[in-house]
Backbone as JSON Lines, residues from 0, in Angstrom:
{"i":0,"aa":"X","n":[5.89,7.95,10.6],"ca":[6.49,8.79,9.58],"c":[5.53,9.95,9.31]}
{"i":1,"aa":"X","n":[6.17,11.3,9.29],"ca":[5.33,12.55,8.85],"c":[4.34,12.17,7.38]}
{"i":2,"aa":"X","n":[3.73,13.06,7.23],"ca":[3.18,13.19,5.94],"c":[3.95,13.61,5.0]}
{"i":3,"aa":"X","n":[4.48,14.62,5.45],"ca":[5.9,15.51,4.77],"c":[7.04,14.17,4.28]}
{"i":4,"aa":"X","n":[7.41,13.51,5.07],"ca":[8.82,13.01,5.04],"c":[8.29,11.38,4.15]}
{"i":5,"aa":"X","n":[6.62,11.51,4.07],"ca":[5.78,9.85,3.36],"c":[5.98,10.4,1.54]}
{"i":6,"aa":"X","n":[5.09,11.78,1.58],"ca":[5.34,12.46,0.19],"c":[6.74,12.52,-0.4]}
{"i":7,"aa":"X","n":[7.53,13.02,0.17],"ca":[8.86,13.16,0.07],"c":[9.62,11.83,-0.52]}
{"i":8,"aa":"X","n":[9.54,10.59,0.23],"ca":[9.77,9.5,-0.23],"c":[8.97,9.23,-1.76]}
{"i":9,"aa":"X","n":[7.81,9.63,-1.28],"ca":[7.47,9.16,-3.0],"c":[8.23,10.36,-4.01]}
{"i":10,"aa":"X","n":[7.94,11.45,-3.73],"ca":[8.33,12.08,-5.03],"c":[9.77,11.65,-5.24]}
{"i":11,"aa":"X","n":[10.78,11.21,-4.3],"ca":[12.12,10.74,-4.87],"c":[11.85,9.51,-5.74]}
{"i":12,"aa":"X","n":[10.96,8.85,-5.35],"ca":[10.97,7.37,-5.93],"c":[10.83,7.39,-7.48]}
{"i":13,"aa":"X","n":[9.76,8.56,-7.83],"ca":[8.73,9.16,-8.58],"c":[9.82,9.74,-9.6]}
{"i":14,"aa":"X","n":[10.69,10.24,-9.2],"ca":[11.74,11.12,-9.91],"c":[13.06,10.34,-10.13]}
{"i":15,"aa":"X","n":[13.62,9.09,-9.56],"ca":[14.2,8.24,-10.11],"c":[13.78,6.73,-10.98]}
{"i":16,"aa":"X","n":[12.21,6.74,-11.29],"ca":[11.93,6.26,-12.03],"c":[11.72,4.52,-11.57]}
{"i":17,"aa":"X","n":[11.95,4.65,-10.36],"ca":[11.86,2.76,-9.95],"c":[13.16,2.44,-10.23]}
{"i":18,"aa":"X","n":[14.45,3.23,-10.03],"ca":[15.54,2.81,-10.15],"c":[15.87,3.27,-8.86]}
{"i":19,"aa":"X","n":[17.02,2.47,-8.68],"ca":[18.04,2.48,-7.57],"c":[19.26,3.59,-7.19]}
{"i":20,"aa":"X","n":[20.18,3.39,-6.58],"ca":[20.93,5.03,-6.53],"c":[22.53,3.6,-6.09]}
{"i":21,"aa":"X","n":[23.24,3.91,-6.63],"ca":[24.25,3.04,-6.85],"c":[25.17,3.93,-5.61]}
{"i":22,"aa":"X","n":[24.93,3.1,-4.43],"ca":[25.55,3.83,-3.31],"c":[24.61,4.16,-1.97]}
{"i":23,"aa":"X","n":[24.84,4.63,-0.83],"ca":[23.75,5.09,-0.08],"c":[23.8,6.67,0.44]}
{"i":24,"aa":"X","n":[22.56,7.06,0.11],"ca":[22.95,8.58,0.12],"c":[21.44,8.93,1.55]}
{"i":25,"aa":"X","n":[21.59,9.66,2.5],"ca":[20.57,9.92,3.68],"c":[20.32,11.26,3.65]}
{"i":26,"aa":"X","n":[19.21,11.81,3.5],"ca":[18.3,13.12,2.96],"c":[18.02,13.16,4.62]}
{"i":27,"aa":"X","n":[18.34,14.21,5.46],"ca":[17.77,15.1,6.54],"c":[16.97,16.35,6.63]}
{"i":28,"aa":"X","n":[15.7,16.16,6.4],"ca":[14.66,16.98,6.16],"c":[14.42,18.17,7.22]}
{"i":29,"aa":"X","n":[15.17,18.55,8.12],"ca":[15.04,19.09,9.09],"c":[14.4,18.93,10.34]}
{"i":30,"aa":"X","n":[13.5,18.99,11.05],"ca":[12.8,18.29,12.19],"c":[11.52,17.41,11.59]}
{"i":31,"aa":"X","n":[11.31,16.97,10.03],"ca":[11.04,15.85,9.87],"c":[11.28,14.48,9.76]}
{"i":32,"aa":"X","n":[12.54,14.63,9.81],"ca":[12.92,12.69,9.93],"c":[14.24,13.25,8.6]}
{"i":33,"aa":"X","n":[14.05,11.57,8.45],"ca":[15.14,11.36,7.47],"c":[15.21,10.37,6.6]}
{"i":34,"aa":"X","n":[15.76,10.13,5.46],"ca":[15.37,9.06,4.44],"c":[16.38,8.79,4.17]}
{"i":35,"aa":"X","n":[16.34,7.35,3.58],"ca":[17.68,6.82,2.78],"c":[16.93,6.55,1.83]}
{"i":36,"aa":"X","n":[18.29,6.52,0.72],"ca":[18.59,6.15,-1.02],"c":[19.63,5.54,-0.91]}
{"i":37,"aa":"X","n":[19.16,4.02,-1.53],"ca":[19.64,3.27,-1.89],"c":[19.63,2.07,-3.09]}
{"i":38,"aa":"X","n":[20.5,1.35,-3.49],"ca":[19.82,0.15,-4.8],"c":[18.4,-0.14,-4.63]}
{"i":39,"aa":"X","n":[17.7,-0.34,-3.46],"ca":[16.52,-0.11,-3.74],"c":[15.24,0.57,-4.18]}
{"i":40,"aa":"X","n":[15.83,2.38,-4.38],"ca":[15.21,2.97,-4.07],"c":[15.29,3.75,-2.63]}
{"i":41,"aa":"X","n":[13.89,5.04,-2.46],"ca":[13.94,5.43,-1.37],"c":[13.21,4.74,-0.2]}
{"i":42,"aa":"X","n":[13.34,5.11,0.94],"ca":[12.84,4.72,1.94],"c":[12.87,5.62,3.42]}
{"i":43,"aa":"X","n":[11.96,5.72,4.36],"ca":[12.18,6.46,5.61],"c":[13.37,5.59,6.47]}
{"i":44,"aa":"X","n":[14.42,6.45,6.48],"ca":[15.2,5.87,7.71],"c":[16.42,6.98,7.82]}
{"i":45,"aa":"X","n":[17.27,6.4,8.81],"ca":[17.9,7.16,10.08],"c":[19.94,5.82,10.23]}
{"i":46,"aa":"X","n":[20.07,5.36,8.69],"ca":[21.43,4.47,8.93],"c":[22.48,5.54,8.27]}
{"i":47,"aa":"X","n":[23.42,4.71,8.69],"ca":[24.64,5.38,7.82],"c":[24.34,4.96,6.72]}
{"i":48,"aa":"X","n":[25.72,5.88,6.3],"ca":[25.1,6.62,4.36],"c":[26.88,6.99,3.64]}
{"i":49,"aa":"X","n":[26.9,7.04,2.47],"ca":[28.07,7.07,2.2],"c":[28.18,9.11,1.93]}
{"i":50,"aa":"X","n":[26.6,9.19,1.93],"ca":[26.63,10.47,1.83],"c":[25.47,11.34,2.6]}
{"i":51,"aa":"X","n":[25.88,12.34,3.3],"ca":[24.45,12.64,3.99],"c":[24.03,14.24,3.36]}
{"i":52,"aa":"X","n":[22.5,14.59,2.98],"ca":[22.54,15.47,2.26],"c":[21.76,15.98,3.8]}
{"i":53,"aa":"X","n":[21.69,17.7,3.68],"ca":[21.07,18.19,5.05],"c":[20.2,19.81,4.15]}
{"i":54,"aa":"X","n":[18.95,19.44,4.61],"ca":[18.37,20.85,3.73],"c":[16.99,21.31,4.59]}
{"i":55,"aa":"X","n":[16.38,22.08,4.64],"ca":[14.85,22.27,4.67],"c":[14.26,21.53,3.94]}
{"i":56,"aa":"X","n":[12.78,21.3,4.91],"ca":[11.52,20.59,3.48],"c":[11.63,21.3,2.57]}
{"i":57,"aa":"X","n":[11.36,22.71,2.49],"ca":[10.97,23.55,1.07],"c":[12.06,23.34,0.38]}
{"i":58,"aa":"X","n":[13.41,23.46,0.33],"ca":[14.84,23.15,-0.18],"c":[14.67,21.7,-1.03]}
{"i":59,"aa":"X","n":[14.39,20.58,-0.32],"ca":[14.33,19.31,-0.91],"c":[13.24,19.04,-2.0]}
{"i":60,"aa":"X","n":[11.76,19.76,-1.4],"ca":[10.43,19.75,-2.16],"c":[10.96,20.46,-3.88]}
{"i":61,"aa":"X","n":[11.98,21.53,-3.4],"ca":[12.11,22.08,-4.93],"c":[12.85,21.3,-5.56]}
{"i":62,"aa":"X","n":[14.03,20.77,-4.95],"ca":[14.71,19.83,-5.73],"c":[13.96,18.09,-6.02]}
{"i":63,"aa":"X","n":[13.48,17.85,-5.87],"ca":[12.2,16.71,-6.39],"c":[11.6,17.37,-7.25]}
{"i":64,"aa":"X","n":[11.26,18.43,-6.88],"ca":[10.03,18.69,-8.29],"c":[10.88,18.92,-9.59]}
{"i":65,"aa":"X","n":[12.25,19.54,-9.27],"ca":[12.93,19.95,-10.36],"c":[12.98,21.51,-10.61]}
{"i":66,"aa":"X","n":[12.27,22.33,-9.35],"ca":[12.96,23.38,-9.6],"c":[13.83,24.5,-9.2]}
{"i":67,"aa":"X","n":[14.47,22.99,-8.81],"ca":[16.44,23.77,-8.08],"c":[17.26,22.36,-8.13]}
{"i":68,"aa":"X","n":[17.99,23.05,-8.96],"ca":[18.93,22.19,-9.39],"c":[20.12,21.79,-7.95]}
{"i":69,"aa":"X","n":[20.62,20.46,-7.87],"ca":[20.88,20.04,-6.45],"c":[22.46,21.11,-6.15]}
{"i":70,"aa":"X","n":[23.11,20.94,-7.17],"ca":[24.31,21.74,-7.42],"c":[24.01,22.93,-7.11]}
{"i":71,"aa":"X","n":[22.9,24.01,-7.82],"ca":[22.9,25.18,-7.32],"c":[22.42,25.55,-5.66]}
{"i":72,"aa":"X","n":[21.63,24.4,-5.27],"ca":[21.23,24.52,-3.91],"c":[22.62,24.34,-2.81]}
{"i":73,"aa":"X","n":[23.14,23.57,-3.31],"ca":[24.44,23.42,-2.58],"c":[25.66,24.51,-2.13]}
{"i":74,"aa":"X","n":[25.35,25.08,-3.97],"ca":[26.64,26.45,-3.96],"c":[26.17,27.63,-3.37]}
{"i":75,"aa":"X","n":[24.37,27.49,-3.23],"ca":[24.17,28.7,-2.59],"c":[24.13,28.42,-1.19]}
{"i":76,"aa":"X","n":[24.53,27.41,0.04],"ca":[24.49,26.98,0.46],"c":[22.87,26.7,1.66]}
{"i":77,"aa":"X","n":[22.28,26.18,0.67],"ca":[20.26,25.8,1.15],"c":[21.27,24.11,1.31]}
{"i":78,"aa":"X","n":[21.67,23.53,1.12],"ca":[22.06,21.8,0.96],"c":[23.82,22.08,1.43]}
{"i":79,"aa":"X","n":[23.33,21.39,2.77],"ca":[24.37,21.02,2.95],"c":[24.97,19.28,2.51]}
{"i":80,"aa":"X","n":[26.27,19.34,2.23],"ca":[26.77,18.1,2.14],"c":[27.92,17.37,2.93]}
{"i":81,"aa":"X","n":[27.86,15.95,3.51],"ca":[28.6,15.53,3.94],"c":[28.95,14.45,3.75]}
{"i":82,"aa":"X","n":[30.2,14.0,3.52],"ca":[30.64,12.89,3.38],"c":[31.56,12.32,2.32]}
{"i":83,"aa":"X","n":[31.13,11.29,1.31],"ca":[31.72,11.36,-0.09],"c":[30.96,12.04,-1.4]}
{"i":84,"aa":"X","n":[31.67,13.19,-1.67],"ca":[31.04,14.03,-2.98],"c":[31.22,13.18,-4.11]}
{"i":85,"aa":"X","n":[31.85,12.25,-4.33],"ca":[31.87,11.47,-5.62],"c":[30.25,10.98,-5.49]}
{"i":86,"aa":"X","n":[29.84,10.19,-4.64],"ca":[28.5,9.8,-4.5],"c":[27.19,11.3,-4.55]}
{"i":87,"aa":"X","n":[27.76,12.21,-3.75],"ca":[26.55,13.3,-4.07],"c":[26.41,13.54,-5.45]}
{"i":88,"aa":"X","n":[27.64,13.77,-6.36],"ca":[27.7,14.19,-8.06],"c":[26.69,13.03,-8.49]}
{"i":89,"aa":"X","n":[27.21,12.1,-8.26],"ca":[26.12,10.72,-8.56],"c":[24.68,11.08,-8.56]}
{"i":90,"aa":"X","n":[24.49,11.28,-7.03],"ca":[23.09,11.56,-6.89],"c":[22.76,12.73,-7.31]}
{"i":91,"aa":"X","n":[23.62,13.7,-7.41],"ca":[22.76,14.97,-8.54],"c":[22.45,14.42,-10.0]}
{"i":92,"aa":"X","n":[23.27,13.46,-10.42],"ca":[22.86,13.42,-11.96],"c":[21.49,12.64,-11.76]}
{"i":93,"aa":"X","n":[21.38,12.05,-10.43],"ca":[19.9,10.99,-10.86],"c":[19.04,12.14,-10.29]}
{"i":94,"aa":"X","n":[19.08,13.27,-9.77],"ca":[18.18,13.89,-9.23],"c":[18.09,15.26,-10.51]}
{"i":95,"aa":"X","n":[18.89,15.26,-11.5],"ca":[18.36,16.33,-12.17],"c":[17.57,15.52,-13.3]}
Protein backbone atom coordinates (compact mmCIF):
# COMPACT_ATOMS: atom_id res chain seq x y z
CA UNK A 1 0.00 0.00 0.00
CA UNK A 2 1.27 3.67 -0.98
CA UNK A 3 1.96 6.07 1.71
CA UNK A 4 -0.61 8.27 0.06
CA UNK A 5 -3.44 5.65 -0.10
CA UNK A 6 -1.99 4.36 4.17
CA UNK A 7 -2.63 8.30 5.21
CA UNK A 8 -5.68 8.48 3.33
CA UNK A 9 -7.16 5.49 5.10
CA UNK A 10 -6.43 7.02 8.29
CA UNK A 11 -7.65 10.43 7.78
CA UNK A 12 -11.12 8.72 6.67
CA UNK A 13 -11.10 6.67 9.75
CA UNK A 14 -10.03 9.89 11.68
CA UNK A 15 -12.99 11.83 10.21
CA UNK A 16 -15.68 9.23 10.80
CA UNK A 17 -14.84 8.93 14.25
CA UNK A 18 -14.38 4.91 14.69
CA UNK A 19 -17.70 4.58 13.14
CA UNK A 20 -18.81 2.57 10.35
CA UNK A 21 -20.50 3.73 6.92
CA UNK A 22 -23.87 1.81 6.72
CA UNK A 23 -23.32 0.36 3.20
CA UNK A 24 -20.10 -0.11 1.04
CA UNK A 25 -18.77 2.79 -0.62
CA UNK A 26 -14.88 2.28 -2.79
CA UNK A 27 -12.71 5.62 -2.98
CA UNK A 28 -10.34 5.38 -6.35
CA UNK A 29 -7.48 7.57 -5.68
CA UNK A 30 -6.19 7.66 -9.08
CA UNK A 31 -2.95 5.61 -9.83
CA UNK A 32 -2.81 5.09 -6.07
CA UNK A 33 -4.92 2.19 -5.26
CA UNK A 34 -8.17 2.13 -3.80
CA UNK A 35 -10.09 1.84 -0.52
CA UNK A 36 -13.21 0.58 0.82
CA UNK A 37 -15.81 1.97 3.48
CA UNK A 38 -17.56 -0.08 5.17
CA UNK A 39 -19.50 -1.10 8.83
CA UNK A 40 -16.15 -1.46 9.72
CA UNK A 41 -14.68 1.44 8.88
CA UNK A 42 -11.98 2.19 6.21
CA UNK A 43 -9.64 -0.06 4.75
CA UNK A 44 -7.15 -0.53 1.50
CA UNK A 45 -8.96 -2.56 -1.04
CA UNK A 46 -10.08 -3.14 -4.64
CA UNK A 47 -14.12 -5.21 -3.98
CA UNK A 48 -17.31 -4.28 -5.13
CA UNK A 49 -19.07 -1.44 -3.55
CA UNK A 50 -22.59 -0.28 -3.61
CA UNK A 51 -20.96 2.93 -4.53
CA UNK A 52 -17.75 3.84 -6.23
CA UNK A 53 -16.41 7.38 -5.67
CA UNK A 54 -13.45 8.31 -8.45
CA UNK A 55 -11.26 11.60 -7.72
CA UNK A 56 -7.52 12.74 -7.56
CA UNK A 57 -5.37 12.42 -4.31
CA UNK A 58 -5.50 16.26 -3.94
CA UNK A 59 -9.54 16.10 -4.59
CA UNK A 60 -10.00 13.38 -1.77
CA UNK A 61 -7.06 14.95 0.65
CA UNK A 62 -9.42 18.16 0.60
CA UNK A 63 -12.41 16.38 1.21
CA UNK A 64 -10.97 14.49 4.49
CA UNK A 65 -9.61 17.45 5.75
CA UNK A 66 -12.90 19.24 5.24
CA UNK A 67 -12.05 21.66 2.83
CA UNK A 68 -14.39 20.70 -0.04
CA UNK A 69 -17.41 19.77 0.62
CA UNK A 70 -18.14 16.14 -1.19
CA UNK A 71 -21.34 17.61 -2.97
CA UNK A 72 -19.52 20.59 -4.26
CA UNK A 73 -16.63 18.41 -5.57
CA UNK A 74 -19.04 16.35 -7.38
CA UNK A 75 -21.14 19.32 -9.02
CA UNK A 76 -18.00 20.77 -10.09
CA UNK A 77 -17.18 17.64 -11.47
CA UNK A 78 -13.33 16.85 -9.41
CA UNK A 79 -15.60 13.40 -7.94
CA UNK A 80 -16.87 11.37 -9.98
CA UNK A 81 -19.78 9.07 -8.92
CA UNK A 82 -20.99 5.71 -9.64
CA UNK A 83 -23.44 3.56 -8.74
CA UNK A 84 -26.17 4.04 -5.94
CA UNK A 85 -26.46 7.92 -5.02
CA UNK A 86 -28.76 7.12 -2.15
CA UNK A 87 -25.55 5.57 -0.51
CA UNK A 88 -23.10 8.50 -1.82
CA UNK A 89 -25.76 11.25 0.02
CA UNK A 90 -25.12 8.86 2.95
CA UNK A 91 -21.57 9.05 2.69
CA UNK A 92 -21.50 12.81 2.17
CA UNK A 93 -23.35 13.38 5.39
CA UNK A 94 -20.62 11.16 7.26
CA UNK A 95 -17.94 12.91 5.32
CA UNK A 96 -19.04 16.50 6.01
Amino acid sequence: MSDTLTAAVAALNEKMGGEGFDGTAKFVMGDEGSMIVDSNGAREGDGDADVTLTADVETFQEIFEGGLNPTAAFMSGKLKIDGDMGAAMRLASVLA
